[in-house]
PLY file of the C-alpha trace (Angstrom):
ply
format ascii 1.0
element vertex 122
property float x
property float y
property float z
element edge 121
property int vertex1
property int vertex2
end_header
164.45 82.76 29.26
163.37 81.51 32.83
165.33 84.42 34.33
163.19 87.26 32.08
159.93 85.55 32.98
161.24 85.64 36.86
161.92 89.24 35.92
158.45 90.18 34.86
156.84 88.17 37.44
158.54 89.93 40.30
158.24 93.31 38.59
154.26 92.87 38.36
153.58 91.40 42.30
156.16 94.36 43.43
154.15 96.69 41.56
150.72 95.55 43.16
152.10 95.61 46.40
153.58 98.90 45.95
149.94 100.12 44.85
148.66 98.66 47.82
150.65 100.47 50.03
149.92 103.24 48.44
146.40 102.77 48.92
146.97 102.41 52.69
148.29 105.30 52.80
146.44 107.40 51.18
143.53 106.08 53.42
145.41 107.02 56.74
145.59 110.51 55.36
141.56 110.76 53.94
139.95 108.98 55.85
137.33 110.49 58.17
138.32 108.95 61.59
140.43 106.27 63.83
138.35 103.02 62.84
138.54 103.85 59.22
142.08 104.66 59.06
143.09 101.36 61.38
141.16 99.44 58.55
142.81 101.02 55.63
146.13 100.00 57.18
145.62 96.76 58.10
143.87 95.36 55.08
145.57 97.46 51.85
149.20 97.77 54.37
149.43 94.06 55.07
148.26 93.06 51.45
150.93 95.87 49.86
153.54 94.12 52.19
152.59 90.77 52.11
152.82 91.09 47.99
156.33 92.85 48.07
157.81 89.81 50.10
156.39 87.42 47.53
157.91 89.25 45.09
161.22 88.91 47.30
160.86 85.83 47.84
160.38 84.55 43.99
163.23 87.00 42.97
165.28 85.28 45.51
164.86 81.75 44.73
167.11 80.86 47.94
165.48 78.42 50.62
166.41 80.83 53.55
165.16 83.85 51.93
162.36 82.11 50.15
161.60 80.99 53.96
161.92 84.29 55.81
159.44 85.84 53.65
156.88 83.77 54.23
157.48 83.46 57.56
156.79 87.25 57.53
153.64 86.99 55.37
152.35 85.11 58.21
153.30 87.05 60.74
151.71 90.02 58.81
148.25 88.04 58.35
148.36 86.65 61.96
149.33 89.97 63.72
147.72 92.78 61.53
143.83 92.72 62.27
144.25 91.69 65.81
146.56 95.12 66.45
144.29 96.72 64.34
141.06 95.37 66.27
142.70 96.40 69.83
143.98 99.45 68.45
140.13 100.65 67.48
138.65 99.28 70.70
140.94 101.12 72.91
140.23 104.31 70.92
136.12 103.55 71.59
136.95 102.95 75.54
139.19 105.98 75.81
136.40 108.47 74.09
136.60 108.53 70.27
133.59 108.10 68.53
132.78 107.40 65.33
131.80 110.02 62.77
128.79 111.34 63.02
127.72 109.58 59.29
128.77 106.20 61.29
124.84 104.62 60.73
125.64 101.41 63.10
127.40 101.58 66.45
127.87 97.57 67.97
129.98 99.20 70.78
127.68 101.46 72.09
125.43 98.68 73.96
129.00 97.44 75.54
130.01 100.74 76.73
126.96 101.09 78.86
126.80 97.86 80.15
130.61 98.10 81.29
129.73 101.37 83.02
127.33 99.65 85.08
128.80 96.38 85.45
132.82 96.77 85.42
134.99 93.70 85.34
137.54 93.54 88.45
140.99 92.32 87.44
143.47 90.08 89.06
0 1
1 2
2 3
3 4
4 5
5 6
6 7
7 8
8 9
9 10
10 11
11 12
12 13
13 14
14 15
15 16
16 17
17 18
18 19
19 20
20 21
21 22
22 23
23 24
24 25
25 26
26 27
27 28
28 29
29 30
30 31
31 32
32 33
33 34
34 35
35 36
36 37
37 38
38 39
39 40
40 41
41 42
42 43
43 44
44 45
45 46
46 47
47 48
48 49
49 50
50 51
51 52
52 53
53 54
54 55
55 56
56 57
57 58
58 59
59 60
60 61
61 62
62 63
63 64
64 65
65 66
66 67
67 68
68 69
69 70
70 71
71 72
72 73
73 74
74 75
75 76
76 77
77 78
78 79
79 80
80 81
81 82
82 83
83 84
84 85
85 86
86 87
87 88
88 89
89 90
90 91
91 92
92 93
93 94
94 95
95 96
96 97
97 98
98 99
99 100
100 101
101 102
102 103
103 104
104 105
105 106
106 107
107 108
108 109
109 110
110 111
111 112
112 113
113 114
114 115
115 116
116 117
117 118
118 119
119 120
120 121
């Protein structure tokens, strides 16, 4: 009995993960440009990914493997957004720009002032 209800449990999170990632990537092939695509796969990727560990992890039921997984899940959430923020922001300082239907651009102001004002490094 506890081993069907394990069953169906793991079955449904694999599923929403799996329909997650499919999500993701269907973004990173519709979407209009870089900044939308990098957000598609960060958010609907690391939730489809994060969900099919879970679902490894409660199929598992062993401490190591239970532990693995969620060390992953973190590792996910922790390094996801911040690739996906410095993968964007080097796209906007090498040239790309937004789509045209874009209403608000926050970087433009920092562009100009970096032109005029550049940083030395060390």
């Amino acid at each position: 009995m506890t081993h069907d209800v394990v069953l169906i449990v793991t079955g449904v999170i694999m599923l929403i993960g799996a329909a997650f990632a499919v999500v993701a990537a269907i973004g990173l092939l519709r979407l209009p440009d870089i900044y939308t695509r990098t957000h598609a796969a960060s958010k609907a990727g690391t939730l489809g990914s994060g969900l099919m560990l879970l679902a490894l992890a409660v199929f598992s039921q062993e401490l190591d493997v239970v532990t693995r997984a969620i060390a992953a899940i973190v590792f996910f959430l922790l390094t996801a957004p911040i690739s996906s923020h410095l993968l964007a922001r080097s796209a906007y300082l090498v040239g790309y720009r937004p789509e045209p239907s874009t209403r608000c651009d926050d970087m433009a102001d920092y562009q100009n002032d970096e032109r005029r004002n550049p940083r030395e490094v060390d």
